[in-house]
LUMLOPA-474223 format. One record per atom (N, C-alpha, C, O): residue in one letter; residue number from 1; atom name; x, y negated, z negated. Coordinates in pm, 1 decimal. Layout:
residues N
<node residuo="A" num="NUM" atomo="CA" xx="X" yy="Y" zz="Z"/>
...
***
This chain:
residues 69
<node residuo="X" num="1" atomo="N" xx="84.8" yy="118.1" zz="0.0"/>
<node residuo="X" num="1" atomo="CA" xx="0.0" yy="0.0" zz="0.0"/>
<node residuo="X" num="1" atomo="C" xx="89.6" yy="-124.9" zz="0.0"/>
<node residuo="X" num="1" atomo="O" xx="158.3" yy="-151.7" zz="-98.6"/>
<node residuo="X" num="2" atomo="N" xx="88.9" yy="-207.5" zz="119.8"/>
<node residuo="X" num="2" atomo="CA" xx="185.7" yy="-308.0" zz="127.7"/>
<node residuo="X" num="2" atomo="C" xx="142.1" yy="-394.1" zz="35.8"/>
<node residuo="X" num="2" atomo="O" xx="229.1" yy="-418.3" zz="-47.9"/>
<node residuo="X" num="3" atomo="N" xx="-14.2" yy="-480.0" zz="9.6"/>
<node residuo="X" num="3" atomo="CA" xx="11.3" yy="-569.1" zz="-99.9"/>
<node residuo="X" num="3" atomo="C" xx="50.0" yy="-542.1" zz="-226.1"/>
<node residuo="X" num="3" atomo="O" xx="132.6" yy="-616.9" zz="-278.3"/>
<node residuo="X" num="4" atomo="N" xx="2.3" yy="-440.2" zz="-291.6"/>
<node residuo="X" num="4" atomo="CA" xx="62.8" yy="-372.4" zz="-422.9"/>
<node residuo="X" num="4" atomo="C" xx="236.5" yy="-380.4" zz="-418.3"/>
<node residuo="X" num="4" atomo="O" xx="306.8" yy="-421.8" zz="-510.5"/>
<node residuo="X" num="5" atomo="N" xx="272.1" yy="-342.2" zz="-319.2"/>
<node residuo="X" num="5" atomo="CA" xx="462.0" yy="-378.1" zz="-298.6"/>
<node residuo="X" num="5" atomo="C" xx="536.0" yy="-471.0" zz="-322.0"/>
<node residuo="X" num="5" atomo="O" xx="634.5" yy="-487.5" zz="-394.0"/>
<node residuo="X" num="6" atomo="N" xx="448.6" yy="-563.0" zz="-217.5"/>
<node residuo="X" num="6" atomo="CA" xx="500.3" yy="-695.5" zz="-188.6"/>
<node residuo="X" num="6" atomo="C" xx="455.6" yy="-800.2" zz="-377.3"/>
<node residuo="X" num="6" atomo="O" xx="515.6" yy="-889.9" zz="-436.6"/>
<node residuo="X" num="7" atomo="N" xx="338.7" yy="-730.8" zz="-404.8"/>
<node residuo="X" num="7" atomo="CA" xx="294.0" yy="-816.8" zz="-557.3"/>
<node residuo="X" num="7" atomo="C" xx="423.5" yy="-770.8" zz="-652.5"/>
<node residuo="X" num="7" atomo="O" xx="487.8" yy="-859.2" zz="-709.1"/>
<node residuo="X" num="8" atomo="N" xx="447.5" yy="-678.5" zz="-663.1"/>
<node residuo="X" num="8" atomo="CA" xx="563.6" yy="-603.3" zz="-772.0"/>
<node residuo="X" num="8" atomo="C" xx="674.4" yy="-679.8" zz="-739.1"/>
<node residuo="X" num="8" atomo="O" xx="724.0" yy="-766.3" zz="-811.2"/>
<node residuo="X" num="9" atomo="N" xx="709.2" yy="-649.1" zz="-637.9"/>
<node residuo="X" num="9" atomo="CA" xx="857.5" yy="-697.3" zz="-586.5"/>
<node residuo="X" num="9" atomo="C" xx="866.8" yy="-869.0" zz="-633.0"/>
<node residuo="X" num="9" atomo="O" xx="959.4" yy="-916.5" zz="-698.9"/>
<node residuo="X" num="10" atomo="N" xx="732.5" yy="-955.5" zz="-574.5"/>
<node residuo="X" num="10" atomo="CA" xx="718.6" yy="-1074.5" zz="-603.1"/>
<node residuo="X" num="10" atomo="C" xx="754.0" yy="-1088.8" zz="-774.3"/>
<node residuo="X" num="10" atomo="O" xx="844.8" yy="-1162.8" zz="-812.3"/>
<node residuo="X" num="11" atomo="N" xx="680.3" yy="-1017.7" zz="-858.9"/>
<node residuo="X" num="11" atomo="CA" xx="692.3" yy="-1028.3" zz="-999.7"/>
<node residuo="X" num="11" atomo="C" xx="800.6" yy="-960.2" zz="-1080.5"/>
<node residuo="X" num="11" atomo="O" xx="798.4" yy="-965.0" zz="-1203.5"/>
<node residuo="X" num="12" atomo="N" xx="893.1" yy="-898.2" zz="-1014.8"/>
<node residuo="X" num="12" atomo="CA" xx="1033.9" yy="-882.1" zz="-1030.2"/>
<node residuo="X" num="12" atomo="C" xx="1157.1" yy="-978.5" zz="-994.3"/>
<node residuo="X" num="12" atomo="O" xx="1259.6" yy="-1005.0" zz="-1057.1"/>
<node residuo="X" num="13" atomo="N" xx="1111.2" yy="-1018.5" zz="-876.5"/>
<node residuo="X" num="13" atomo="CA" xx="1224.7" yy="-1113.7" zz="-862.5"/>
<node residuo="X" num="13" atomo="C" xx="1142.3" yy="-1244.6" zz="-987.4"/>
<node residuo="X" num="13" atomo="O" xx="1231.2" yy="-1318.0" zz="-1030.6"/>
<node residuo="X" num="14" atomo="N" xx="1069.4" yy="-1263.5" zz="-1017.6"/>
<node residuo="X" num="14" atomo="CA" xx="1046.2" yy="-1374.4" zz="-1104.5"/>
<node residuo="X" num="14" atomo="C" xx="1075.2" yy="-1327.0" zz="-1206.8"/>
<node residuo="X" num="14" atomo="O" xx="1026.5" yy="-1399.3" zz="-1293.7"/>
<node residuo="X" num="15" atomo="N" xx="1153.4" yy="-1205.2" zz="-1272.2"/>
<node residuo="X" num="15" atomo="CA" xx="1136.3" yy="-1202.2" zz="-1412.5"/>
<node residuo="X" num="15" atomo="C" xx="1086.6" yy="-1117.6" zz="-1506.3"/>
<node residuo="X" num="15" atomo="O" xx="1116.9" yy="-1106.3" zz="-1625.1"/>
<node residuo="X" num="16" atomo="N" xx="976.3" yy="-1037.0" zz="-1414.6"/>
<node residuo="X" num="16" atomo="CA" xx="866.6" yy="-990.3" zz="-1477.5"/>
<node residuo="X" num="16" atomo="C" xx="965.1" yy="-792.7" zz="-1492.7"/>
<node residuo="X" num="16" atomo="O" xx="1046.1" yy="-727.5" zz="-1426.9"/>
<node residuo="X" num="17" atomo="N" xx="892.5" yy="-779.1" zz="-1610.3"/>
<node residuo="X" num="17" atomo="CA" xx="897.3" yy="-634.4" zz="-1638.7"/>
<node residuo="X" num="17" atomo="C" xx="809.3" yy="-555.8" zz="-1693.6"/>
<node residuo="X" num="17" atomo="O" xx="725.8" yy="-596.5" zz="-1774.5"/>
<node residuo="X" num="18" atomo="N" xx="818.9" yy="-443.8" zz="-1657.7"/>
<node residuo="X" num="18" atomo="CA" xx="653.6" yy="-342.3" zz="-1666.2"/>
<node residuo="X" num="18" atomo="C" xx="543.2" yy="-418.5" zz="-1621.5"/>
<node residuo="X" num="18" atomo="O" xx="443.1" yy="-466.1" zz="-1675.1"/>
<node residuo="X" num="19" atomo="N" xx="611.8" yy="-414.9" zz="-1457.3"/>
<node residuo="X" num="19" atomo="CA" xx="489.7" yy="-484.6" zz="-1402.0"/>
<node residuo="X" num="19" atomo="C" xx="347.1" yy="-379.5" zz="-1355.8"/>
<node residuo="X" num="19" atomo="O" xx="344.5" yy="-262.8" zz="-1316.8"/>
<node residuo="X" num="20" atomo="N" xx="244.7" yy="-472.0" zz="-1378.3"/>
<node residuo="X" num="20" atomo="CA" xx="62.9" yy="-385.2" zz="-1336.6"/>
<node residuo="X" num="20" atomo="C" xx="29.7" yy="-424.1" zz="-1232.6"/>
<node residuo="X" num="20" atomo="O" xx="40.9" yy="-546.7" zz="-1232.7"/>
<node residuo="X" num="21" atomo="N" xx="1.0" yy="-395.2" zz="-1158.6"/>
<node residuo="X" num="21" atomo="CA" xx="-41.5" yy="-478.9" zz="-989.0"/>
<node residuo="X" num="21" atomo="C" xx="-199.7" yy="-425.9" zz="-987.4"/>
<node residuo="X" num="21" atomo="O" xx="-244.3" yy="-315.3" zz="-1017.9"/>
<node residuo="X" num="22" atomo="N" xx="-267.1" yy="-544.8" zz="-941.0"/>
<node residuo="X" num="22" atomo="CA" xx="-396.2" yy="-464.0" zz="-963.1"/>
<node residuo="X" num="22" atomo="C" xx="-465.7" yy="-539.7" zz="-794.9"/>
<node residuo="X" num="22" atomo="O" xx="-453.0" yy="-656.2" zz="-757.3"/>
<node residuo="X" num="23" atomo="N" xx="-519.8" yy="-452.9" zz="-740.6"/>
<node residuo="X" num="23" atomo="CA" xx="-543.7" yy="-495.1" zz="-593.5"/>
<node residuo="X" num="23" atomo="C" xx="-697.6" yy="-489.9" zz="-559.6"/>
<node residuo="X" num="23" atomo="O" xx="-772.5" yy="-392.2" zz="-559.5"/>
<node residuo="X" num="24" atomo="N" xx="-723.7" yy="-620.4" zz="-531.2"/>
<node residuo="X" num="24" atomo="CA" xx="-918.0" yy="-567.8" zz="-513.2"/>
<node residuo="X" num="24" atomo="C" xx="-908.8" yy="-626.1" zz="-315.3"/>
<node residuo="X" num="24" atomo="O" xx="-832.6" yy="-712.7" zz="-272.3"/>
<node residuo="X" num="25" atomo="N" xx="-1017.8" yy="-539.3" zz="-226.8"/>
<node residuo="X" num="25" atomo="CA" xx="-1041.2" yy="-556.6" zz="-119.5"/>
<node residuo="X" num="25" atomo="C" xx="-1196.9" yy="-617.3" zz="-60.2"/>
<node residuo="X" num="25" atomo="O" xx="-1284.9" yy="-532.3" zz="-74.1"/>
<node residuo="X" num="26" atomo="N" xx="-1231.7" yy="-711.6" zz="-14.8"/>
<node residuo="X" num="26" atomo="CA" xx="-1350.2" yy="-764.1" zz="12.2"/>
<node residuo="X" num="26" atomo="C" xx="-1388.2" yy="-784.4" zz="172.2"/>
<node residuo="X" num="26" atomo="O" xx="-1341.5" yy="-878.5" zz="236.4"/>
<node residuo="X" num="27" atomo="N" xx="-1475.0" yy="-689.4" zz="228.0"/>
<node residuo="X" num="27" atomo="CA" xx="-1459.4" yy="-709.7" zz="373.1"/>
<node residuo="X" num="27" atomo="C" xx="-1585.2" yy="-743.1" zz="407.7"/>
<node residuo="X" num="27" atomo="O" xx="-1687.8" yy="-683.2" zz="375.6"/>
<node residuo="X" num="28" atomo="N" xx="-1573.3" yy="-858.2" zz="486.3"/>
<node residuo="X" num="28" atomo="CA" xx="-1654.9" yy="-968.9" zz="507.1"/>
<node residuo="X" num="28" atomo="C" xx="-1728.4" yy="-928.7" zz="627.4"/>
<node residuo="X" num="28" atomo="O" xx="-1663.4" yy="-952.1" zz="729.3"/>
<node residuo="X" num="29" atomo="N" xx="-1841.1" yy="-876.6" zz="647.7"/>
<node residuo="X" num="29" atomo="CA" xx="-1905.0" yy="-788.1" zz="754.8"/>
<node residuo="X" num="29" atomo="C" xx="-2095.8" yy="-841.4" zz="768.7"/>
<node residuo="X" num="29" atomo="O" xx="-2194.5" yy="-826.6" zz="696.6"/>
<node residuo="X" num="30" atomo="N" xx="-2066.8" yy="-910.4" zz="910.8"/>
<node residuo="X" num="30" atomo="CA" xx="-2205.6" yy="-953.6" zz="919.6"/>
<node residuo="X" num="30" atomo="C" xx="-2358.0" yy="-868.5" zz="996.9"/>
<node residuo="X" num="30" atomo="O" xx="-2368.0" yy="-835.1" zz="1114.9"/>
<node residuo="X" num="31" atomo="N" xx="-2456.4" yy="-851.5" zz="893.1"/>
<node residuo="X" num="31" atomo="CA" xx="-2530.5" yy="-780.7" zz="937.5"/>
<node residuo="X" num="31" atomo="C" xx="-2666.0" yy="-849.3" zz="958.6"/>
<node residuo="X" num="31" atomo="O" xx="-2729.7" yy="-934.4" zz="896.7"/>
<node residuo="X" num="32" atomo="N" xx="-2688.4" yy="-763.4" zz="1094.4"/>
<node residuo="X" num="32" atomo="CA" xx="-2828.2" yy="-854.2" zz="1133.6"/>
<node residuo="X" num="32" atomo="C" xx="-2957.1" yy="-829.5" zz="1085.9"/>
<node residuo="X" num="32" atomo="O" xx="-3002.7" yy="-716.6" zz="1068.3"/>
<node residuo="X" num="33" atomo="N" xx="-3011.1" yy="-925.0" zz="1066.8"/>
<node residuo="X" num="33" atomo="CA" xx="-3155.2" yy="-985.4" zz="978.5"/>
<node residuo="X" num="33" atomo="C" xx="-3306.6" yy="-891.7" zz="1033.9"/>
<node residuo="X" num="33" atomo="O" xx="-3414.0" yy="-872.2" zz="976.9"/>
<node residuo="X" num="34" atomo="N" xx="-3248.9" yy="-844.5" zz="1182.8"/>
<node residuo="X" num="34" atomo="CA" xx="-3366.7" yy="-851.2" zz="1255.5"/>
<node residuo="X" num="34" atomo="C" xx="-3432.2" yy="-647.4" zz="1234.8"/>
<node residuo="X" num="34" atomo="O" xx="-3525.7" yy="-591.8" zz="1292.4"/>
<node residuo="X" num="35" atomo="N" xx="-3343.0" yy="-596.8" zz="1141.3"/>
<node residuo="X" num="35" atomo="CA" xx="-3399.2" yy="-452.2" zz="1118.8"/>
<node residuo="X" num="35" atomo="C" xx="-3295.6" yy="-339.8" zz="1201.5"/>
<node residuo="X" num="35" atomo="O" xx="-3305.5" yy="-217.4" zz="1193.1"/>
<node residuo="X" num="36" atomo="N" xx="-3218.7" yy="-397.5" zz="1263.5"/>
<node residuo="X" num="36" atomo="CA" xx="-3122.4" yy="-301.9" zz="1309.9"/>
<node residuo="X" num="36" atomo="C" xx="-2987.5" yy="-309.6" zz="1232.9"/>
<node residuo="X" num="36" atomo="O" xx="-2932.1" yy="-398.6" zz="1168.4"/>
<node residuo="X" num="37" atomo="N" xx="-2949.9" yy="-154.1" zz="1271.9"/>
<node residuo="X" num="37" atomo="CA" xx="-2811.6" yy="-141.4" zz="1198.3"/>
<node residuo="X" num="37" atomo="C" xx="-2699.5" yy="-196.3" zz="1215.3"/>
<node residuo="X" num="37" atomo="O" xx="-2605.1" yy="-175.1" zz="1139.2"/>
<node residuo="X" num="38" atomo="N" xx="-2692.0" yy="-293.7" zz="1342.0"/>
<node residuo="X" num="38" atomo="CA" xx="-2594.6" yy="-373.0" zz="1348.7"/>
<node residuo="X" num="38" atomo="C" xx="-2496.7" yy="-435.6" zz="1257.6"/>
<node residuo="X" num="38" atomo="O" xx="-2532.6" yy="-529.6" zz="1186.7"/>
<node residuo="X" num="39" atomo="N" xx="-2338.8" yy="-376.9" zz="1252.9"/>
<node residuo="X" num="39" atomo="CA" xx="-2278.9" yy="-489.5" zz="1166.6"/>
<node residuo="X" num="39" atomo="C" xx="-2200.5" yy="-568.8" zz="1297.6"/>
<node residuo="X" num="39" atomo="O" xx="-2191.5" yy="-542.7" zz="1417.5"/>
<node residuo="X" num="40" atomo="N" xx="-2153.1" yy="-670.2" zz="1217.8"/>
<node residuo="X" num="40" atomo="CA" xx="-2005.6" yy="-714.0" zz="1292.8"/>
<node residuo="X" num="40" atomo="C" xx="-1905.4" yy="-741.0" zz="1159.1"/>
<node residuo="X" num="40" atomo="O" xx="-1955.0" yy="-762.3" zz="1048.5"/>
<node residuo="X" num="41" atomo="N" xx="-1792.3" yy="-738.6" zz="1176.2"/>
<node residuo="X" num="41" atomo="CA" xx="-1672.1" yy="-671.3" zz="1067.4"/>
<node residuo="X" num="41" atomo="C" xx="-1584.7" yy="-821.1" zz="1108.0"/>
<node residuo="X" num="41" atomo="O" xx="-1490.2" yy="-816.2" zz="1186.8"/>
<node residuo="X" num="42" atomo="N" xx="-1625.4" yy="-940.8" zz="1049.8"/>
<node residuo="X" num="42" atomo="CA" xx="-1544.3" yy="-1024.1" zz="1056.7"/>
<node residuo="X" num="42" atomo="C" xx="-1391.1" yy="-1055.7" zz="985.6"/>
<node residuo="X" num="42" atomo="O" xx="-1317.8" yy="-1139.6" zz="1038.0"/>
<node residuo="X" num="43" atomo="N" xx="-1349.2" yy="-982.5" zz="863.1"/>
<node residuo="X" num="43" atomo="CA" xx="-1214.1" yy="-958.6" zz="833.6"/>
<node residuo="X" num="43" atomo="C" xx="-1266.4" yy="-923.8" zz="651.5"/>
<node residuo="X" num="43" atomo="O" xx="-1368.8" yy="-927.0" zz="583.3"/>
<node residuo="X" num="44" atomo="N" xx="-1084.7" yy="-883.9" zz="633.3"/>
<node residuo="X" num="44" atomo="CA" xx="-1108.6" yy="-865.9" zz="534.7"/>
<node residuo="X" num="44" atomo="C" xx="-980.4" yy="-937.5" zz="430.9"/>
<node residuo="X" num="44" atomo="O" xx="-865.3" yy="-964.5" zz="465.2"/>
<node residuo="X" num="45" atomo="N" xx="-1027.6" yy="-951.3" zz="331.3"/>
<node residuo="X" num="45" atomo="CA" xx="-939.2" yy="-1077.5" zz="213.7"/>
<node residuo="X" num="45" atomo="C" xx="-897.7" yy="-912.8" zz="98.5"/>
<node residuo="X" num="45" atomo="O" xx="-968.1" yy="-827.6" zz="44.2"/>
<node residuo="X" num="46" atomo="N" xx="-771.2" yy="-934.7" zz="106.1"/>
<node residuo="X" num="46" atomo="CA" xx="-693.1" yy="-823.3" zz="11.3"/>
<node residuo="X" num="46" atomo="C" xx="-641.4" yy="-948.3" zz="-103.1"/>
<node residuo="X" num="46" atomo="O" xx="-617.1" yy="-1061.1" zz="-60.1"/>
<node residuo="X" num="47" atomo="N" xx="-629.0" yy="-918.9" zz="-237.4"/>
<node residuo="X" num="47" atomo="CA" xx="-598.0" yy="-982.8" zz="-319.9"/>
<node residuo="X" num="47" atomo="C" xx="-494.6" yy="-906.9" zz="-468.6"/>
<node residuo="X" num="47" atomo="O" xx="-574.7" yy="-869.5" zz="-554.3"/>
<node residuo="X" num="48" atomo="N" xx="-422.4" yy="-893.4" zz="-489.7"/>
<node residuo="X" num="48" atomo="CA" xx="-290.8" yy="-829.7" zz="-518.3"/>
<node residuo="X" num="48" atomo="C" xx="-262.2" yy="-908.8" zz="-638.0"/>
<node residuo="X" num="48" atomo="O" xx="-223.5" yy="-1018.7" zz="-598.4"/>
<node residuo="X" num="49" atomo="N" xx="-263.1" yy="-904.9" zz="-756.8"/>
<node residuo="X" num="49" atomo="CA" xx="-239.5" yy="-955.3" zz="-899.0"/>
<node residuo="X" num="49" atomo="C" xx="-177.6" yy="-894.1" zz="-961.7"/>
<node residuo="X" num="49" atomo="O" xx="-223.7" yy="-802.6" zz="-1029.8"/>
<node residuo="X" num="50" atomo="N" xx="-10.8" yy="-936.8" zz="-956.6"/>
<node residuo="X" num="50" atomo="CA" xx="75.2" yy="-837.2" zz="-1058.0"/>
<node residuo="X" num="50" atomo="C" xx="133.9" yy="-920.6" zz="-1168.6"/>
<node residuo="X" num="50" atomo="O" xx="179.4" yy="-1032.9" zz="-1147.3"/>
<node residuo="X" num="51" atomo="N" xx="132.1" yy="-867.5" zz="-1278.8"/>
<node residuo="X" num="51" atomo="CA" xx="127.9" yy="-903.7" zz="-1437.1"/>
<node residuo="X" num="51" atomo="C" xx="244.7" yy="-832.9" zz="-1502.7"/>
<node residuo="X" num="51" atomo="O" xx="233.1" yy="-710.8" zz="-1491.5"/>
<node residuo="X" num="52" atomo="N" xx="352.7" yy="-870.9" zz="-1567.0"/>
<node residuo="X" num="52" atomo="CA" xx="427.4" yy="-822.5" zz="-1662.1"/>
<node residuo="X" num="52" atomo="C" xx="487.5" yy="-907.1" zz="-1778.2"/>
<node residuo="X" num="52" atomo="O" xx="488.6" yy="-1029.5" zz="-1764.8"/>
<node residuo="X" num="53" atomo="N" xx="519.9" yy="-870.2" zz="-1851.6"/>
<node residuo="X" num="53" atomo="CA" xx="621.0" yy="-922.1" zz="-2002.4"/>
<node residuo="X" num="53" atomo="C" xx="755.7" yy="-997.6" zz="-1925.9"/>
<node residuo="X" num="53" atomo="O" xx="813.5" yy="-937.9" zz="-1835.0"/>
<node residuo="X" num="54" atomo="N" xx="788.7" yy="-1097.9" zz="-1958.8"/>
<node residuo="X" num="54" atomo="CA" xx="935.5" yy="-1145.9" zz="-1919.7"/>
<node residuo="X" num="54" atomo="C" xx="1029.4" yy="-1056.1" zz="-2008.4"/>
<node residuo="X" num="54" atomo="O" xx="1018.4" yy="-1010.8" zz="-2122.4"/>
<node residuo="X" num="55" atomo="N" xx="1153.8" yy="-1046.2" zz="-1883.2"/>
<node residuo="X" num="55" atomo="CA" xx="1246.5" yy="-1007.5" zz="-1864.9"/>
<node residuo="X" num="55" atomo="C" xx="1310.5" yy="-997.6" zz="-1974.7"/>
<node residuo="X" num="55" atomo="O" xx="1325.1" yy="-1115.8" zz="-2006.1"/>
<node residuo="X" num="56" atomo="N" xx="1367.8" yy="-923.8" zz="-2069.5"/>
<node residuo="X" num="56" atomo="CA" xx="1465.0" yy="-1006.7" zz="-2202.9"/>
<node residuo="X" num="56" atomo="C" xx="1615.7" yy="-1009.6" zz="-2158.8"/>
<node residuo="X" num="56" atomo="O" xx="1642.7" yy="-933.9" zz="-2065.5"/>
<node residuo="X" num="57" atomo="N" xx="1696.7" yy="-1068.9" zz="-2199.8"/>
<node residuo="X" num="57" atomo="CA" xx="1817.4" yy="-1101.2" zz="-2177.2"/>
<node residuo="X" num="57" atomo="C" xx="1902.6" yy="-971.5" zz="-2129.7"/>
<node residuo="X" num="57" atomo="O" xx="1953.9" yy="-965.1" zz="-2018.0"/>
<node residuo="X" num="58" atomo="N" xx="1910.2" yy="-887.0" zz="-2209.9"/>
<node residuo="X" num="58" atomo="CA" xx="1937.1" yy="-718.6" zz="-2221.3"/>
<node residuo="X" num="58" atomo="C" xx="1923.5" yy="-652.8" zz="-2069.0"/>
<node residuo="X" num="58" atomo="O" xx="2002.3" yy="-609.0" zz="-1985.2"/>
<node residuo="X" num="59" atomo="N" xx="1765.6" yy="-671.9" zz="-2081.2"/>
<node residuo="X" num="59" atomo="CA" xx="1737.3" yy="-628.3" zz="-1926.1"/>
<node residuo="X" num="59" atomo="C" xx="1761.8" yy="-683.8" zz="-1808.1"/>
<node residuo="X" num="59" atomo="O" xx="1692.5" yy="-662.1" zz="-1708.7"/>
<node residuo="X" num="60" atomo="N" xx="1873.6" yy="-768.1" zz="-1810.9"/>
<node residuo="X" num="60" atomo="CA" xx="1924.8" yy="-827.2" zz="-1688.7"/>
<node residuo="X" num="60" atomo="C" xx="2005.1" yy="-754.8" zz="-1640.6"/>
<node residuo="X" num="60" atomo="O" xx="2054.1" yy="-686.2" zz="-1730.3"/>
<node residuo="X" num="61" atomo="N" xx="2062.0" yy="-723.6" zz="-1509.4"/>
<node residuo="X" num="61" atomo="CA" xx="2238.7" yy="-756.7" zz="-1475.1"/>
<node residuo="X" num="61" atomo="C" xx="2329.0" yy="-898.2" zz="-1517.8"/>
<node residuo="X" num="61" atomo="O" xx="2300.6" yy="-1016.5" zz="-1499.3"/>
<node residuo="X" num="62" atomo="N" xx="2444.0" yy="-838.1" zz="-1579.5"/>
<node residuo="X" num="62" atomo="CA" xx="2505.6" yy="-970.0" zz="-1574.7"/>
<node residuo="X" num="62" atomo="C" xx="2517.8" yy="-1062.4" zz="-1466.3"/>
<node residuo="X" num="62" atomo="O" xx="2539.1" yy="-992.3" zz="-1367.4"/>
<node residuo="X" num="63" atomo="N" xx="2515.6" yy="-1186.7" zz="-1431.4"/>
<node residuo="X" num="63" atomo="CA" xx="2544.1" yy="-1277.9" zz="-1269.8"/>
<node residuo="X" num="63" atomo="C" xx="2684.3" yy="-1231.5" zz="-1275.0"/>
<node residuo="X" num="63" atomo="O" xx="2764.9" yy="-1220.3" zz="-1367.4"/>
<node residuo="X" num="64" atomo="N" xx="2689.0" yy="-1209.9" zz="-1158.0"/>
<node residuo="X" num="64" atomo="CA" xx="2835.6" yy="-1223.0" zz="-1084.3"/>
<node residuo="X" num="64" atomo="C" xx="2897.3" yy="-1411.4" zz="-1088.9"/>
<node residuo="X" num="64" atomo="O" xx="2851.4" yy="-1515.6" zz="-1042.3"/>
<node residuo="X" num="65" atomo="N" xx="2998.5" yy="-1383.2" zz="-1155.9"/>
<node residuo="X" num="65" atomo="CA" xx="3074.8" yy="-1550.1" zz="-1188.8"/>
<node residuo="X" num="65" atomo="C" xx="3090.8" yy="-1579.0" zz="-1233.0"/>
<node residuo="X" num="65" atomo="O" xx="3194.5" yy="-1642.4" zz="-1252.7"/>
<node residuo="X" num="66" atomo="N" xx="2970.6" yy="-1556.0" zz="-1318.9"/>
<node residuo="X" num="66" atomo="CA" xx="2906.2" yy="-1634.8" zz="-1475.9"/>
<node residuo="X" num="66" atomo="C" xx="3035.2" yy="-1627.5" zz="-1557.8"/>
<node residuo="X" num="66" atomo="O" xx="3094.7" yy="-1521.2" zz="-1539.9"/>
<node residuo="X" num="67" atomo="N" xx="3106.4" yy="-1729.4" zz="-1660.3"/>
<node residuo="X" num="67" atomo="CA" xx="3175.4" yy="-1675.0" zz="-1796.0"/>
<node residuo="X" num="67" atomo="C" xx="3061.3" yy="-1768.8" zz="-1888.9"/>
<node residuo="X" num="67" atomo="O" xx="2986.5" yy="-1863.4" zz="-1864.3"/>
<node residuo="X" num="68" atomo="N" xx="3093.9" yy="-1685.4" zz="-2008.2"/>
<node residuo="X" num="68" atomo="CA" xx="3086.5" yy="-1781.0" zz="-2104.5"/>
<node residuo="X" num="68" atomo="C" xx="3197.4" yy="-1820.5" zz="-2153.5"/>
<node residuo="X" num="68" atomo="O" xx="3311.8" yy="-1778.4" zz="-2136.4"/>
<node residuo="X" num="69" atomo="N" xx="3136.1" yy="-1946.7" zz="-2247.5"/>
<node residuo="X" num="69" atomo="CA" xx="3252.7" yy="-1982.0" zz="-2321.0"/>
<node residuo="X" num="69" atomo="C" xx="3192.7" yy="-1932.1" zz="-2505.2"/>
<node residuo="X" num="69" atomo="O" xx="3268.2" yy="-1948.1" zz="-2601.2"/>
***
């Protein structure tokens, strides 16, 4: 499932850990008034909400460069 992917990946590179992706689909399909089964399938809106705890320090890689002082 590409949006579920693309949501995780998005909320990893921000930070996020034990991420939940939660995906709802709504397809927008017009049907006629007049008693027949007619649809027409005008598109559909995918919506992809991924949620996690920030990152703690621990769970990083160190940056490459970085010193402290």
């Amino acid at each position: 499932d590409v949006a579920r992917q693309k949501a995780e990946e998005l909320a990893h590179r921000a930070g996020a850990s034990e991420v939940k992706v939660q995906v709802k689909r709504k397809d927008q399909i017009l049907r006629d008034k007049s008693g027949s089964e007619e649809e027409i399938f005008l598109g559909t809106e995918v919506i992809a909400t991924a949620v996690g705890r920030p990152r703690m320090r621990a769970e990083t890689a160190p940056s490459r460069g970085s010193t402290r002082s």
